[in-house]
C-alpha positions as CSV (number, residue, x, y, z in Angstrom):
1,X,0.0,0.0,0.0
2,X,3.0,2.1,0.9
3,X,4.2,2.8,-2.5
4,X,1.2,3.2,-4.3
5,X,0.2,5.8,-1.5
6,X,3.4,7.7,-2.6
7,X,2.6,7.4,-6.5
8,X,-1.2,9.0,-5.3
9,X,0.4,11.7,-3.4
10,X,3.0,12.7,-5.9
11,X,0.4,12.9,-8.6
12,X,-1.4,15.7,-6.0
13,X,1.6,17.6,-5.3
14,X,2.5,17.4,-9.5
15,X,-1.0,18.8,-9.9
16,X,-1.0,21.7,-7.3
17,X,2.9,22.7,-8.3
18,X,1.6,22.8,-12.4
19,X,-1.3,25.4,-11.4
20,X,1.5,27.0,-9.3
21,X,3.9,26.8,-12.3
22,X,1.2,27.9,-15.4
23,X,-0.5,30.4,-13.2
24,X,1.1,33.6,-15.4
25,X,0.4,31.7,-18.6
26,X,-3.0,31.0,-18.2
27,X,-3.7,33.7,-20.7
28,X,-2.6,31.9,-23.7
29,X,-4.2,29.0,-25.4
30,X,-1.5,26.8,-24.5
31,X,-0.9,27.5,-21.1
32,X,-4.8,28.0,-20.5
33,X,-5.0,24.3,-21.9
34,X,-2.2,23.4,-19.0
35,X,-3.7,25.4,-16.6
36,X,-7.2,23.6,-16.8
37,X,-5.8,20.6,-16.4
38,X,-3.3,20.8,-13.5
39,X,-6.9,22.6,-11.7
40,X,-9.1,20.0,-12.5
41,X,-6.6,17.7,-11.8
42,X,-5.7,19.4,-8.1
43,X,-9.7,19.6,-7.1
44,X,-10.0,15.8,-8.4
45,X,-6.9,14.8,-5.8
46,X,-8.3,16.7,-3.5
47,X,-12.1,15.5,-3.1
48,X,-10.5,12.2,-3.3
49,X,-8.3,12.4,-0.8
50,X,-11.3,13.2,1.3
51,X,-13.5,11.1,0.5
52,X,-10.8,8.1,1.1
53,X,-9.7,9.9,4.3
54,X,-13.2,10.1,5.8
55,X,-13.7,6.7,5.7
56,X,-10.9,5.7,8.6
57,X,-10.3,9.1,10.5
58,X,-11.1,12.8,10.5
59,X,-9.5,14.7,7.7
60,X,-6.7,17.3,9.6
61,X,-8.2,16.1,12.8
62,X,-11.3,18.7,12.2
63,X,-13.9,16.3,14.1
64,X,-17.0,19.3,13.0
65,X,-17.2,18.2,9.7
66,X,-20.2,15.6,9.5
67,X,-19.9,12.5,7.9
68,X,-16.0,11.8,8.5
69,X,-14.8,8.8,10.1
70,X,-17.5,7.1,8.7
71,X,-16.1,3.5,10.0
72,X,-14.5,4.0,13.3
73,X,-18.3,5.9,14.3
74,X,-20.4,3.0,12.7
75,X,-18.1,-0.2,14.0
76,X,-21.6,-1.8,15.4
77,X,-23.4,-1.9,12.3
78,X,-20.0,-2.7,9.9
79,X,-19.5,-5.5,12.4
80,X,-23.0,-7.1,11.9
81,X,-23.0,-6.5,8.1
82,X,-19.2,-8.4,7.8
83,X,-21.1,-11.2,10.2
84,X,-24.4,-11.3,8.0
85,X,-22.3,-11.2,5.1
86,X,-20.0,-14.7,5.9
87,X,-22.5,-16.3,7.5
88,X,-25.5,-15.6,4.8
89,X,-23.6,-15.6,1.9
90,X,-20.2,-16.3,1.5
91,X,-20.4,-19.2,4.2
92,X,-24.1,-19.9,3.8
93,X,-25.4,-23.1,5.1
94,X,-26.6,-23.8,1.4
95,X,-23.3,-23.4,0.3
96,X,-21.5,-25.4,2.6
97,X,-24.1,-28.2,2.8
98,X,-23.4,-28.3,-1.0
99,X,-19.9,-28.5,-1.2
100,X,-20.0,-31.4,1.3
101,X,-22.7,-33.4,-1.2
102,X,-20.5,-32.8,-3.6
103,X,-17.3,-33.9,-2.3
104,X,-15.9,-37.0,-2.5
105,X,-14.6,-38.0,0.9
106,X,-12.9,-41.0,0.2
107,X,-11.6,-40.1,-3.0
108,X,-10.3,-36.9,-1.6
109,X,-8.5,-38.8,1.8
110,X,-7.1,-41.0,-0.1
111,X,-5.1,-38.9,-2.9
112,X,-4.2,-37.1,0.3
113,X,-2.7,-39.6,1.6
114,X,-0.4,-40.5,-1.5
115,X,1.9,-37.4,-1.1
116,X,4.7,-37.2,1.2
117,X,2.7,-34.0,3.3
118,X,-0.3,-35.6,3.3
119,X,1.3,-38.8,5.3
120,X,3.2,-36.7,7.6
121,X,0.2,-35.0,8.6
122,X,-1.7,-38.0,9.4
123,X,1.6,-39.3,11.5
124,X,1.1,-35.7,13.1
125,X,-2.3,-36.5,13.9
126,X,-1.6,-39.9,14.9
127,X,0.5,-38.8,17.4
128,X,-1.3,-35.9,19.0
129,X,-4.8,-38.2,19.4
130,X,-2.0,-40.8,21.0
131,X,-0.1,-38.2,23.4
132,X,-3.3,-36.3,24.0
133,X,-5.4,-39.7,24.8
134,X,-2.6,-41.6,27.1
135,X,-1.6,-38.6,29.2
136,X,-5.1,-38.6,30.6
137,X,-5.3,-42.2,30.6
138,X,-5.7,-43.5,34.6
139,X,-4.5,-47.3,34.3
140,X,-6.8,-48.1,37.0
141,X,-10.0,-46.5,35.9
142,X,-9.4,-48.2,32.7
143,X,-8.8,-51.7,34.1
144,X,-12.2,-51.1,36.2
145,X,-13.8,-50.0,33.1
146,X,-12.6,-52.8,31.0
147,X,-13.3,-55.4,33.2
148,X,-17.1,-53.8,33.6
149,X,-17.1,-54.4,29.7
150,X,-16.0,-57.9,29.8
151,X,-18.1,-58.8,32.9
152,X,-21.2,-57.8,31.0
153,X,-20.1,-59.9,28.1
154,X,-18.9,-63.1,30.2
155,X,-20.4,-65.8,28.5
156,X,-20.2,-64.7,24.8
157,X,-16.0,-64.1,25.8
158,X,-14.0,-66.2,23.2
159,X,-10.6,-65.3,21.8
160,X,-10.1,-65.7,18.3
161,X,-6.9,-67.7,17.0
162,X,-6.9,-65.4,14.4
163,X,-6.6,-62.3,17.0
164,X,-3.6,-64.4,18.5
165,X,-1.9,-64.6,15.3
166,X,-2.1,-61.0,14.4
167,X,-1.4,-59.9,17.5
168,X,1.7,-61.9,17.3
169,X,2.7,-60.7,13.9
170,X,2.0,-57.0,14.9
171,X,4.5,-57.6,18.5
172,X,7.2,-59.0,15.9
173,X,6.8,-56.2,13.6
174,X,6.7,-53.3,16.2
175,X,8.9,-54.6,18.7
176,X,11.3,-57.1,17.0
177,X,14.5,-55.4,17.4
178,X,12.9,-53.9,20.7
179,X,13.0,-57.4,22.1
180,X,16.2,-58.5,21.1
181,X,18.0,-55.4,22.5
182,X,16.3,-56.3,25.9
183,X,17.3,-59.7,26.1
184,X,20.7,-58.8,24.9
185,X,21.0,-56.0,27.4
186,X,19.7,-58.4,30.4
187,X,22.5,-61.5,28.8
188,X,25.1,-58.9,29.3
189,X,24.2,-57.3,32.9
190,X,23.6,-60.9,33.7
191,X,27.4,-61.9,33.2
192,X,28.9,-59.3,34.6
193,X,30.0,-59.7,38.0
194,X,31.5,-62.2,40.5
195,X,28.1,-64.5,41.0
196,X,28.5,-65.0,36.8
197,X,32.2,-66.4,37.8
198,X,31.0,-67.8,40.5
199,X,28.4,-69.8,38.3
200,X,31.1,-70.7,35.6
201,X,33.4,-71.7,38.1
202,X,31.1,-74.1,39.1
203,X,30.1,-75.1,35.7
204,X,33.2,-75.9,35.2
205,X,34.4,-78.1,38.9
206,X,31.3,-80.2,37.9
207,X,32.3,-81.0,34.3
208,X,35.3,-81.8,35.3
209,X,34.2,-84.2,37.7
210,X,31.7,-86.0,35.7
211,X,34.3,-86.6,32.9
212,X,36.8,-88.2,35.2
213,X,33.9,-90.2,37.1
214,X,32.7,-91.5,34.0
215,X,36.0,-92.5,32.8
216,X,38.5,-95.1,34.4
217,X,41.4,-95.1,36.7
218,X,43.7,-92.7,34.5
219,X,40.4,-90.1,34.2
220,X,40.6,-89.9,37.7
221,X,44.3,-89.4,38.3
222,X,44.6,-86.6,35.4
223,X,42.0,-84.8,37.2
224,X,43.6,-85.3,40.3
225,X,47.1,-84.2,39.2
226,X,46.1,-81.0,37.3
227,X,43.9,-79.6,40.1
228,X,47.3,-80.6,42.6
229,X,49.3,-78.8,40.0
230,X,47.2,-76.0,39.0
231,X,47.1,-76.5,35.7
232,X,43.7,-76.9,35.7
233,X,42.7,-73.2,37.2
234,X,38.8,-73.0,37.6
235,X,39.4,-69.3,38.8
236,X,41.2,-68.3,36.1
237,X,39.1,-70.1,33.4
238,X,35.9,-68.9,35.1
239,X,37.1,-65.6,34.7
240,X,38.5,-65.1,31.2
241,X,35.5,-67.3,30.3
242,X,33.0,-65.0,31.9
243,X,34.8,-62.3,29.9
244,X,34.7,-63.8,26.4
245,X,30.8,-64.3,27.1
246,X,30.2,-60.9,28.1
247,X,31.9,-59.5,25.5
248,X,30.8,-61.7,22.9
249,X,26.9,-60.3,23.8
250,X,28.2,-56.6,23.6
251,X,29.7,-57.4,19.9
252,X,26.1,-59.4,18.8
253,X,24.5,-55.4,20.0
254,X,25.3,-54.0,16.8
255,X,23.3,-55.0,14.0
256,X,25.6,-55.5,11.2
257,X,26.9,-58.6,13.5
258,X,26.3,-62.3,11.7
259,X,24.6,-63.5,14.9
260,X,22.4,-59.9,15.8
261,X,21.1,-60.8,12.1
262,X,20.7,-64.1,12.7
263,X,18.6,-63.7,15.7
264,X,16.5,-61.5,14.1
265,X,15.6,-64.0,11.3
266,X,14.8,-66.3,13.7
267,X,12.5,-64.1,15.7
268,X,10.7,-63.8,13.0
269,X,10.3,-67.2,12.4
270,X,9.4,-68.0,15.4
271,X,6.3,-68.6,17.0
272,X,5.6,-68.0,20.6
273,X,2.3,-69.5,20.9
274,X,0.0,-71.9,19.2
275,X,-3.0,-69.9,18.0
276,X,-5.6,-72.2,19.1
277,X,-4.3,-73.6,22.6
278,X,-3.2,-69.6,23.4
279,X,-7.0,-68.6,22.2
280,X,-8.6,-71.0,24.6
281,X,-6.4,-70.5,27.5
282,X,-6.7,-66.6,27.2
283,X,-10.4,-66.8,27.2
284,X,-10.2,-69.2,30.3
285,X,-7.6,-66.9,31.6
286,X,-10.3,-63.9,31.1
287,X,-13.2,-65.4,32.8
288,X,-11.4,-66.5,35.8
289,X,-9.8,-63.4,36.5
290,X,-12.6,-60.7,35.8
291,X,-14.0,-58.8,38.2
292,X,-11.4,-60.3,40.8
293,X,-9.3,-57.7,43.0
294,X,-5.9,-59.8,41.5
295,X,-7.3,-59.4,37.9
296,X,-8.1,-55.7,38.5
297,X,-4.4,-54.8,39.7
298,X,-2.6,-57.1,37.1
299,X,-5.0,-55.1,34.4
300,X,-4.0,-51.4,36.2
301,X,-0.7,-52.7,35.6
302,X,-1.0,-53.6,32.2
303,X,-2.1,-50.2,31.3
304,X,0.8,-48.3,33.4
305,X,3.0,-50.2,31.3
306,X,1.7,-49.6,28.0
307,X,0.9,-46.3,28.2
308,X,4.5,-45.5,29.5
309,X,5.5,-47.7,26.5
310,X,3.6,-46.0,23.8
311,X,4.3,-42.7,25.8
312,X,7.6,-43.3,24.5
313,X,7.0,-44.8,21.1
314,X,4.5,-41.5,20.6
315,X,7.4,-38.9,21.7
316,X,10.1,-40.4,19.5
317,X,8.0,-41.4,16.6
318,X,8.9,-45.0,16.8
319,X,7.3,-47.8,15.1
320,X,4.1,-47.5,16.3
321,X,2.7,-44.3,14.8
322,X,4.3,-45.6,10.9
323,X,2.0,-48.8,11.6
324,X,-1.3,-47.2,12.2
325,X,-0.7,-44.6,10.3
326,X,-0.5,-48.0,7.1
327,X,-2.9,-49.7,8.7
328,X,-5.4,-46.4,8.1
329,X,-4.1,-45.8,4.6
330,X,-4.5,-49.6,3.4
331,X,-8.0,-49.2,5.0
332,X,-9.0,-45.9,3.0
333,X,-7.6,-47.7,-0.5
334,X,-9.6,-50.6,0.1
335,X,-12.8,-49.0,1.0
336,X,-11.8,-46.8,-2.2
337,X,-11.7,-49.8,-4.7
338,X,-15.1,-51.3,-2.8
339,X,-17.9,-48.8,-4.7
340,X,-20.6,-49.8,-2.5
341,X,-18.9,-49.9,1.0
342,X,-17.2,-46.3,-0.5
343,X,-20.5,-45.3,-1.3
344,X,-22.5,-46.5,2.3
345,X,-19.6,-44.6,4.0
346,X,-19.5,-41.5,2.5
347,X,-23.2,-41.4,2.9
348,X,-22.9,-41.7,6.1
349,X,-20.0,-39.3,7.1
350,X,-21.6,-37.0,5.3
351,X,-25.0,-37.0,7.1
352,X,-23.2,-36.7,10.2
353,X,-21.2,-33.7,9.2
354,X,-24.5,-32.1,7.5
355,X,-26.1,-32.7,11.4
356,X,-23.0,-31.1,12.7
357,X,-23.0,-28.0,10.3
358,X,-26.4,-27.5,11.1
359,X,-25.9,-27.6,14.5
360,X,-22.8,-25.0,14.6
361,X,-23.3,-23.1,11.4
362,X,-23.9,-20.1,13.8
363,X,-20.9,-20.3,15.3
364,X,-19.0,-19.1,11.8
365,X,-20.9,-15.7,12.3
366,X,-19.7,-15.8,15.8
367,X,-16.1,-16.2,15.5
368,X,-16.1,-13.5,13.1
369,X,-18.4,-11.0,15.6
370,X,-15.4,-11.8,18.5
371,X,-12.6,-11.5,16.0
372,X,-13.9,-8.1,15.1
373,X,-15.0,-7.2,18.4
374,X,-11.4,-7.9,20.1
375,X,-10.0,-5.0,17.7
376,X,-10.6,-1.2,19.0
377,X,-11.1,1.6,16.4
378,X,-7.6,1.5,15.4
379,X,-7.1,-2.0,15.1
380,X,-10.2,-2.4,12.8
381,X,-9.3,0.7,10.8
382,X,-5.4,-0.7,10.0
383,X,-7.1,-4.1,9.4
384,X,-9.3,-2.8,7.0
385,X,-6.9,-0.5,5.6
386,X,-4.2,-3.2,5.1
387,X,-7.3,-5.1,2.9
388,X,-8.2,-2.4,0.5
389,X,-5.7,0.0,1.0
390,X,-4.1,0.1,-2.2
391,X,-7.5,-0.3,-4.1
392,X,-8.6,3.1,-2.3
393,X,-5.4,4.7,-3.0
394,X,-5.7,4.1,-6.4
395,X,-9.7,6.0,-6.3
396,X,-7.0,8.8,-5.6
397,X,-4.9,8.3,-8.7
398,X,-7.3,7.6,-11.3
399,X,-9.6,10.8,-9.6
400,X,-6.2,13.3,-10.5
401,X,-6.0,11.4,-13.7
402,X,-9.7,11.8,-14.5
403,X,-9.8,15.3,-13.8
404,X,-6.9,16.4,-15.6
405,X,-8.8,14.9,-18.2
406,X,-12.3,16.7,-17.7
407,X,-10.3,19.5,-17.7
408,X,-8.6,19.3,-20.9
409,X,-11.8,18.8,-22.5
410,X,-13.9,21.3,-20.4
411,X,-11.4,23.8,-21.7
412,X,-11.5,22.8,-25.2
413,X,-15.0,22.5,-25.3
414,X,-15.6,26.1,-23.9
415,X,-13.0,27.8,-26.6
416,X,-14.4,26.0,-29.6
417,X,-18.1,27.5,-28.4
């Protein structure tokens, strides 16, 4: 707005120093034919600039002359006209009811969803609703109400062996390399320390002594001889045994080691439960234990555990939020290539948000009333200034263009008659 304010006020100034300049040659044809312009041109800056001014503020300050500050001194009724304006017409509930009818949901989500933005935002919003939902979670209000859920479905409890299967598939997905760290991190504490060598040691003294009590008389005496000599040293062996162990475990850690990816292959492969046996004896397992005081603090339990685990997996974007975040996108694109479960969806989501438009269409109008509201004169006048500010500076340019105009031909029309 800045610079095409300058261009409006250098045309003024251009017109009142040519009337200045062609004053004492207004006489002549020529200079007459100047002078009318830079005049009309002056008066046509001038009413202008008044008329643009006396919209936001009091032209000079000179608060006598009526109709000036036309906005600041009718904020109410501007206000309610913006307001009836969004809310009737640009943001009718026509308009927006349409739109929705129109748009296709699914179709919509799931091009989303293809781009690189779209899937970040839905990780984003994956892990808010997680975050948001877990650190107001109370483990034990949600064992009570879960076990008031399963209690009033008792009889018809059964675990599927197809719920154990996934189940199992999504913990060796998720938490693969999880699990082996932990076990490899409890194997290493574990043999460290003097009860490790202590363990060996004994190990060791026992071996030794069932090989030479299962051999014969020369078994006997070798054992015998290289314990009296020391040459069989169950400290020392215990100890740089111990060692080799330990470090042995730290090497597997890294995950470029043979045996880290061997281990991992195999975790994979294997399978901790059988799906049937494990469905039967969790639903046993279920029925016995709800409602019990036991079942209820082993269930708080469960939750405190989870929710610091997913916590976790939440803060530092682990696995987790990636695998709902597919299982939601492989769940839009199949309901996308099913035309009637696409269409009995959409129908449905859109009924609801109709319902919900209807319901808070108002609060559009309202926003915009406490948006508008929360400015003071000032702040409504620069706001609406910074909108339309260079269209009315340019009312000021084309008005000192205009009359320069008028006045050419006002002058040439009055010398011809």
């Amino acid at each position: 707005m800045k610079r095409i304010k300058v261009i409006a006020t250098f045309l003024f100034l251009v017109a009142l120093a040519g009337c200045i300049i062609v004053w004492p040659y207004r006489g002549s044809f020529t200079g007459g034919l100047f002078f009318a312009a830079f005049e009309a041109a002056l008066v046509g800056a001038l009413a202008d600039w008044f008329a643009v001014v006396a919209l936001f503020r009091h032209p000079m300050g000179l608060k006598f002359i009526p109709h000036t500050a036309i906005i600041p001194n009718n904020r109410g009724r501007i206000i309610e006209g913006i307001v009836t304006i969004v809310e009737k017409d640009w943001l009718s509930l026509d308009f927006i009811r349409g739109k929705i009818v129109d748009y296709q949901l699914i179709d919509g989500l799931a091009s989303v969803l293809e781009t690189d933005e779209g899937r970040l935002g839905l990780e984003r919003l994956a892990q808010s609703l997680i975050t948001n939902t877990l650190q107001d979670l109370d483990p034990e209000d949600a064992a009570r109400f879960a076990h008031m859920m399963l209690a009033d479905n008792l009889g018809a409890i059964k675990i599927s062996s197809t719920l154990v299967e996934r189940l199992e598939a999504s913990i060796k997905k998720l938490y693969g390399d999880e699990v082996i760290r932990f076990l490899l991190n409890w194997a290493i504490a574990a043999t460290q320390g003097e009860d490790f060598e202590r363990i060996i040691r004994r190990t060791l003294q026992r071996a030794a002594t069932d090989y030479s009590n299962q051999g014969n008389f020369f078994r006997r005496l070798g054992k015998g001889l290289g314990e009296s000599l020391d040459i069989f040293n169950y400290d020392e062996a215990a100890d740089a045994l111990s060692h080799r162990i330990n470090r042995f475990l730290v090497e597997i850690k890294d995950q470029d080691n043979q045996y880290n990816m061997r281990l991992r292959t195999e975790f994979e492969k294997l399978q901790i439960a059988d799906p049937d046996s494990a469905s039967a004896m969790l639903s046993e397992f279920l029925k016995k234990t709800v409602g019990t005081e036991a079942g209820l603090t082993a269930t708080a339990d469960l939750f405190a555990a989870l929710k610091v685990q997913l916590l976790a997996d939440s803060n530092e974007k682990k696995p987790l939020i990636q695998y709902l975040t597919n299982i939601i996108v492989e769940q839009i694109h199949i309901i996308q290539k099913d035309e009637v479960r696409k269409s009995i969806m959409e129908s449905r989501i859109k009924v609801e948000l109709t319902g919900l438009l209807e319901r808070y269409h108002g609060v559009i109008g309202q926003i915009v009333r406490e948006k508008l509201e929360s400015l003071n004169d000032i702040g409504l006048v620069k706001s609406m200034e910074d909108k339309v500010g260079d269209d009315l500076q340019w009312i000021r340019i084309n008005g000192t263009v205009i009359g320069a105009l008028v006045g050419v031909l006002q002058y040439l029309l009055l010398r011809l008659l």
